[in-house]
C-alpha positions in Angstrom: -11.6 -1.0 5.2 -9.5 2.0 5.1 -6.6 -0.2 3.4 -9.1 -1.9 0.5 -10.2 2.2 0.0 -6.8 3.3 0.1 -6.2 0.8 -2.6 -8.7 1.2 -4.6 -8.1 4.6 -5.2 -4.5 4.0 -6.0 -5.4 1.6 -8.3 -7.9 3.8 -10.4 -5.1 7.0 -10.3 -2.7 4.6 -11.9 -5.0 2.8 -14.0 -6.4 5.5 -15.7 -2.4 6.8 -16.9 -2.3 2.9 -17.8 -5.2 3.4 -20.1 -3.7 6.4 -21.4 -0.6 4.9 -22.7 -2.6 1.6 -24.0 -4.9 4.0 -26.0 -1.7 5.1 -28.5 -1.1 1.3 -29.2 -5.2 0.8 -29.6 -5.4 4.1 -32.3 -2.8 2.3 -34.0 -3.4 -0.9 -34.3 -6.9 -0.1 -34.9 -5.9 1.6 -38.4 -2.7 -0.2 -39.5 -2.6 -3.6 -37.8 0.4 -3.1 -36.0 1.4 -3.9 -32.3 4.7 -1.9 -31.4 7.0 -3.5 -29.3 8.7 -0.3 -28.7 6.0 1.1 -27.3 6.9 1.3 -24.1 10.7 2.7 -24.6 9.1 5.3 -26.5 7.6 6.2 -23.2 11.1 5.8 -21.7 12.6 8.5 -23.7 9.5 10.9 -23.0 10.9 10.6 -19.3 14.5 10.8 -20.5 13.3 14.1 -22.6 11.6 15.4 -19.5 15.1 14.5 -16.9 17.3 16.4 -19.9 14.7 19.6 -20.4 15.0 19.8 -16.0 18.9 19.2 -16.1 19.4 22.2 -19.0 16.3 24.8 -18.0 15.2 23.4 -14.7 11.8 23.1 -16.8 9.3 21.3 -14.7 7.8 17.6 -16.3 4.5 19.0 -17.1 6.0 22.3 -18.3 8.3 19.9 -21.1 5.3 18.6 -22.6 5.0 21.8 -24.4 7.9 20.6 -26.2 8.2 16.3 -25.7 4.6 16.4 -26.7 5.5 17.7 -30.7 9.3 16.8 -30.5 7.6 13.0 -29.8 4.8 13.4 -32.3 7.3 14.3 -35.1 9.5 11.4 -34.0 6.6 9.1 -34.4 5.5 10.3 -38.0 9.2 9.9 -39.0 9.3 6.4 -37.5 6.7 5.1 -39.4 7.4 6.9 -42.4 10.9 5.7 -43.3 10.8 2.5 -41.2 7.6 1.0 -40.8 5.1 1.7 -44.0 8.2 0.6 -45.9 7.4 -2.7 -44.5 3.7 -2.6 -43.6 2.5 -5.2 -45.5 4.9 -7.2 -45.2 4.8 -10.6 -42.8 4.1 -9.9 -38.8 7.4 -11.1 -38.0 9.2 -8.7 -39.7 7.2 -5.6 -38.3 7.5 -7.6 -35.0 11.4 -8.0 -34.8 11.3 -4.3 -36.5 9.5 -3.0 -33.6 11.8 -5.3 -30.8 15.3 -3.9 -33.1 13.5 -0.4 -32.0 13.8 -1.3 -28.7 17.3 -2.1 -28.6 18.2 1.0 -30.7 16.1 3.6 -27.9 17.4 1.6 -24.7 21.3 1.2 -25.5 21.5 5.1 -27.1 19.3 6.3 -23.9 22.2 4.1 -21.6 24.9 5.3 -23.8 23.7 9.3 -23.2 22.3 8.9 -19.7 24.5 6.1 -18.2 22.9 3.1 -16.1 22.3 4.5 -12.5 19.0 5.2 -12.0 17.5 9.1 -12.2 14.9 11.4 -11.1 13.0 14.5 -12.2 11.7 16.7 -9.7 8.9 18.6 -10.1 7.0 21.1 -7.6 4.1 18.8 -7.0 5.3 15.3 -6.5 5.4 15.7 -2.7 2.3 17.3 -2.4 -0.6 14.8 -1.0 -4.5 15.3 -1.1 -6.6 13.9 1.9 -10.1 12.9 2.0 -11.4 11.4 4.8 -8.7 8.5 5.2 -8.1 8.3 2.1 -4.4 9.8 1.1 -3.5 10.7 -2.6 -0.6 11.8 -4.3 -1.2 14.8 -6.2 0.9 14.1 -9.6 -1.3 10.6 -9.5 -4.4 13.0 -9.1 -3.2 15.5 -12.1 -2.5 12.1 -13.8 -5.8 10.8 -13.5 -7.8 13.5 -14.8 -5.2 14.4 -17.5 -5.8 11.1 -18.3 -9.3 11.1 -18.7 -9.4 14.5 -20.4 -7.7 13.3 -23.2 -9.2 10.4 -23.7 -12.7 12.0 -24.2 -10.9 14.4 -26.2 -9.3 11.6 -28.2 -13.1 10.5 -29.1 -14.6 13.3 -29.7 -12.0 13.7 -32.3 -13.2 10.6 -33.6 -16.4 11.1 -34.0 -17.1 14.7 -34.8 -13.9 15.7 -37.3 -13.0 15.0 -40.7 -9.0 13.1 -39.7 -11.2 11.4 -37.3 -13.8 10.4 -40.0 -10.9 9.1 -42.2 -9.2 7.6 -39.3 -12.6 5.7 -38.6 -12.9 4.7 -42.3 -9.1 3.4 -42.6 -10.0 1.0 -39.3 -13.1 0.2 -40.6 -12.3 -0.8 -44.4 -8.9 0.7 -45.9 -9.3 0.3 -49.5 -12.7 1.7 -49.6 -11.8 4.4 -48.0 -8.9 5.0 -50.5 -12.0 4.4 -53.1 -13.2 7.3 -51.3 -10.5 9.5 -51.6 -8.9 9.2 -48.5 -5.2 8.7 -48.5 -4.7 6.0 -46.4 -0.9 6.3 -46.3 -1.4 9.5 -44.7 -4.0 8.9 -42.0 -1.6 5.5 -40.9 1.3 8.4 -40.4 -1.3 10.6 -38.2 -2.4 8.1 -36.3 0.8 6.4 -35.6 1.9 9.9 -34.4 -0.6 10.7 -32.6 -0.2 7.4 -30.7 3.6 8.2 -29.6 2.5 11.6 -29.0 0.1 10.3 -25.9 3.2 8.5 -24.4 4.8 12.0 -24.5 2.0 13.0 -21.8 2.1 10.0 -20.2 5.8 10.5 -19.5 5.2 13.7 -17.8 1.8 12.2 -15.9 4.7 9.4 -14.2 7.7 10.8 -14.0 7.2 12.6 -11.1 8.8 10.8 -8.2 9.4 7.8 -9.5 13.3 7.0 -10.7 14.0 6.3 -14.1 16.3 3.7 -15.8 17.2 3.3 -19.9 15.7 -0.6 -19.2 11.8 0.3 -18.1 10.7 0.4 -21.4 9.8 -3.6 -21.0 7.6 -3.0 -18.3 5.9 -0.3 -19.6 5.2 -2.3 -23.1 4.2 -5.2 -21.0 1.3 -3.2 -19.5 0.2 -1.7 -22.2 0.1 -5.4 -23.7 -2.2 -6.4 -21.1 -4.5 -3.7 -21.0 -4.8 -3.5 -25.5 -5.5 -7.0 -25.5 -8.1 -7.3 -22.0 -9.8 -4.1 -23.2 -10.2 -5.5 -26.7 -7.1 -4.0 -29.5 -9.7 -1.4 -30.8 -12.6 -1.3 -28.1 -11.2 2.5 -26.5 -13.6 2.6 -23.7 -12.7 -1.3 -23.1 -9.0 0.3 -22.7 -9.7 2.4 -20.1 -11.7 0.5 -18.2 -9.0 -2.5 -18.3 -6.3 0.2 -17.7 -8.3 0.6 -14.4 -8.4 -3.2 -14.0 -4.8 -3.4 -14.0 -4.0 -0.7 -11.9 -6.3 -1.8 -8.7 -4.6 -5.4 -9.2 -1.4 -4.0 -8.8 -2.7 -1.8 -6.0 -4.2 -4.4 -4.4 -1.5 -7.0 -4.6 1.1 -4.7 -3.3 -1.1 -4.3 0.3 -2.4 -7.3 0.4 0.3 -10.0 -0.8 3.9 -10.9 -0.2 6.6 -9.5 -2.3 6.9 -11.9 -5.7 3.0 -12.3 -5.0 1.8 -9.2 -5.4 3.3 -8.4 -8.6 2.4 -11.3 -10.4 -1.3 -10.0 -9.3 -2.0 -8.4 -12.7 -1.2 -11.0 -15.0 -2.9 -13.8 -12.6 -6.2 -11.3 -13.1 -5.6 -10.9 -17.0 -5.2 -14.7 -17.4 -8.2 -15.6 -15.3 -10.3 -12.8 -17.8 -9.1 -14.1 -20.8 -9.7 -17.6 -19.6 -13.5 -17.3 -18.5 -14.8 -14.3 -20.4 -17.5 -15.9 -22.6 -16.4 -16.5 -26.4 -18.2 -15.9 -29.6 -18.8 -18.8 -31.7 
């Protein structure tokens, strides 16, 4: 019993940062159709950001968000600006293998900068542990977990109760009427698009604490994120979270309780079996 609590509360401290970064891919696909590939090596150099900000100012990870989090955001707008809405409407495969050349481009100049041996950012918290009852938790996975949550309310109240998230919510509802209306689409696909990359700016400094880094994580990371979008439904945000969640128990529970290979396969044994008997519309 202690182990299956133990578990369950890693899974939802992870999960909910899992939900986090899916939520960027959701905001964007939700107004411009687009799945990045990249996704997840955009989280990779949020880390990378984070390891180069402690190597030159000692800056602790959470402190660097004060400067991944617009450095990333600017990146983002820029990224979609001169290489993406050139190409927007344009046939899936091209924004696919667009997205996939992004990948190459952030892994090999992140190898080429930071080498191949695997790094670590310290920060003051990452050995610190929280107990209640028997149940032990790490207290960046804590600070992750609420960060988490924080922003995503944040995120919808944005949504619902501002003007950019009024014309963000009329772009991913029906673009050319909202250009009808005024709004300038163009713009709001920018925003969001940056604002999506921003997240994984957070989310870089919610995981990097304690856990080694390498140029090559970005795959996993975009994998994840994968399987959370599409289980929690591509535009569905509290389906996101709540499949973020999913995910992370899976992976907490198949690391107990299975052998090696076993346990990590977990995950995507759960997302197939969802997919496969979730009821379908007709």
């Amino acid at each position: 019993m202690e182990e299956l609590l133990q578990a369950l509360t890693q899974g939802v401290l992870i999960g909910s940062t899992y939900g986090l970064l899916a939520l960027g891919m959701g905001l964007t696909y939700g107004v411009s159709g687009i799945v990045n590939f990249s996704h997840g090596d955009f989280v990779s150099l949020g880390m990378f950001m984070c390891l180069a900000l402690y190597s030159a100012f000692a800056l602790d990870p959470y402190l660097s968000i004060l400067i991944t989090l617009p450095a990333l955001t600017l990146i983002g707008a820029i990224t979609y600006k001169l290489l993406i809405q050139p190409i927007a409407n344009s046939h899936l495969l091209m924004i696919i293998q667009l997205t996939l050349g992004l990948t190459l481009v952030l892994q090999n100049g992140l190898l080429m900068i930071f080498g191949g041996q695997p790094a670590r950012t310290p920060s003051v918290v990452e050995s610190k542990l929280i107990i209640v009852g028997d149940v032990v938790m790490r207290l960046p996975h804590l600070i992750a977990c609420v960060v988490s949550f924080v922003l995503a309310g944040l995120l919808f109240v944005m949504l619902r109760s501002t003007d950019t998230g009024r014309s963000i919510r009329a772009v991913h509802q029906n673009a050319r009427a909202a250009a009808l209306m005024g709004i300038d689409v163009a713009r709001v696909q920018i925003l969001t698009f940056a604002i999506g990359i921003g997240l994984l700016a957070v989310a870089a400094a919610l995981l990097i604490p304690g856990t080694p880094i390498h140029p090559s994580q970005g795959l996993r990371y975009t994998v994840i994120t994968l399987l959370v979008v599409v289980l929690g439904g591509m535009t569905n945000f509290a389906g996101i979270m709540a499949s973020g969640l999913v995910i992370g128990i899976a992976e907490a529970m198949g690391t107990i309780y299975l052998p090696n290979v076993l346990g990590l396969l977990l995950p995507y044994l759960i997302f197939v079996a969802i997919m496969l008997l979730r009821p379908q519309r007709r």
